[in-house]
C-alpha positions as CSV (number, residue, x, y, z in Angstrom):
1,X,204.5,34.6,-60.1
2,X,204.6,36.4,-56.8
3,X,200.5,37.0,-57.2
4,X,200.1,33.4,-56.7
5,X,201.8,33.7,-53.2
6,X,199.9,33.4,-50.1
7,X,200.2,36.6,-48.4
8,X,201.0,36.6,-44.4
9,X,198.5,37.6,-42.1
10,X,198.7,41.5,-41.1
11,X,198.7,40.7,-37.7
12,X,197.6,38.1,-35.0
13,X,195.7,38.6,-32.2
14,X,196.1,36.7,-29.3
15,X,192.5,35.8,-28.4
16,X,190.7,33.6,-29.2
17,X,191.6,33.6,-32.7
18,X,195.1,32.5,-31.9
19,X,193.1,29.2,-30.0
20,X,191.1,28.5,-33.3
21,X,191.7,25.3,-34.8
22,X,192.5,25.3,-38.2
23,X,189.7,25.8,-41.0
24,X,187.1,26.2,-37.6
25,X,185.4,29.4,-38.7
26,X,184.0,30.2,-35.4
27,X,185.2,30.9,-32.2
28,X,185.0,28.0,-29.9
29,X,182.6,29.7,-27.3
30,X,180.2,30.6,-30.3
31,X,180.8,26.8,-31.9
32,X,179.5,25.3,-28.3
33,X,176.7,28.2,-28.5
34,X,175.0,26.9,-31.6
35,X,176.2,23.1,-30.9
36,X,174.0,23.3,-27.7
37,X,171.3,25.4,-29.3
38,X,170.9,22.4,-31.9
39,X,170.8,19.8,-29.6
40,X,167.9,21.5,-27.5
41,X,165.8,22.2,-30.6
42,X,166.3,18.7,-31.7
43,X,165.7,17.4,-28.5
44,X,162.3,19.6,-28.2
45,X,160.8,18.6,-31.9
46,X,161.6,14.6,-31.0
47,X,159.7,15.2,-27.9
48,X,156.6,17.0,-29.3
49,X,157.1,15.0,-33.0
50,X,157.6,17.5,-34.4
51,X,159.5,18.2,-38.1
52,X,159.1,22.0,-38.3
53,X,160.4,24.7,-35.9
54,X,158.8,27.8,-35.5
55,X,160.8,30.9,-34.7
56,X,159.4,30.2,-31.2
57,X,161.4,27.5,-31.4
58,X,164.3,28.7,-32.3
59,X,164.8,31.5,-29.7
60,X,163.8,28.9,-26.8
61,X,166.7,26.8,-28.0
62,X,169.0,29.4,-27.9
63,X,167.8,30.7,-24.4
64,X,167.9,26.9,-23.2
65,X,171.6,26.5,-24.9
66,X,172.7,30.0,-23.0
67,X,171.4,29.2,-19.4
68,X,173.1,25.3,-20.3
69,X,176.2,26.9,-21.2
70,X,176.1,29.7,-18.3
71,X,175.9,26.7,-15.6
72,X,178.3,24.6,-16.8
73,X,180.3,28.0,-17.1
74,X,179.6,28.0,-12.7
75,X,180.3,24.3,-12.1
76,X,183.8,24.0,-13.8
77,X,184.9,27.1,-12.0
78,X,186.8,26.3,-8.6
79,X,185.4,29.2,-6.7
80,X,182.3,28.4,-7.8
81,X,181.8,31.9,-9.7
82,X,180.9,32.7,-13.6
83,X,184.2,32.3,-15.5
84,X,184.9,35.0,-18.0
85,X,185.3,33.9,-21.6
């Protein structure tokens, strides 16, 4: 039953795709994105006690998560500049 066959991939890439663990569905920059992202909006409703986010909410966790990410992007780079992802 040839059907039944798992058919090879087309082509690989490689990027960041070829870096992907198996069965991750994200990329790992976008992974660490919304890993931070959760940690700052849990973080900020255990502070206020809170059990509901508000959209407000959400878009300061993602800004927090992005400036996190961004310096930490600065301090592991040996000349001290942005890394490219």
């Amino acid at each position: 039953m040839p059907q039944l066959r798992r058919r090879p991939p087309l082509h690989t890439r490689a990027g960041s795709d070829a870096r992907r663990r198996r069965g991750d569905p994200l990329p790992r920059r976008v992974a660490e994105q919304v890993r931070a992202s959760a940690d700052a909006l849990a973080a900020l409703l255990a502070v206020e006690g809170r059990t509901v986010a508000s959209l407000d909410d959400l878009e300061w966790a993602d800004a927090v998560a992005a400036r996190f990410l961004a310096r930490r992007a600065v301090a592991s780079c040996p000349c001290g500049r942005r890394q490219v992802w």
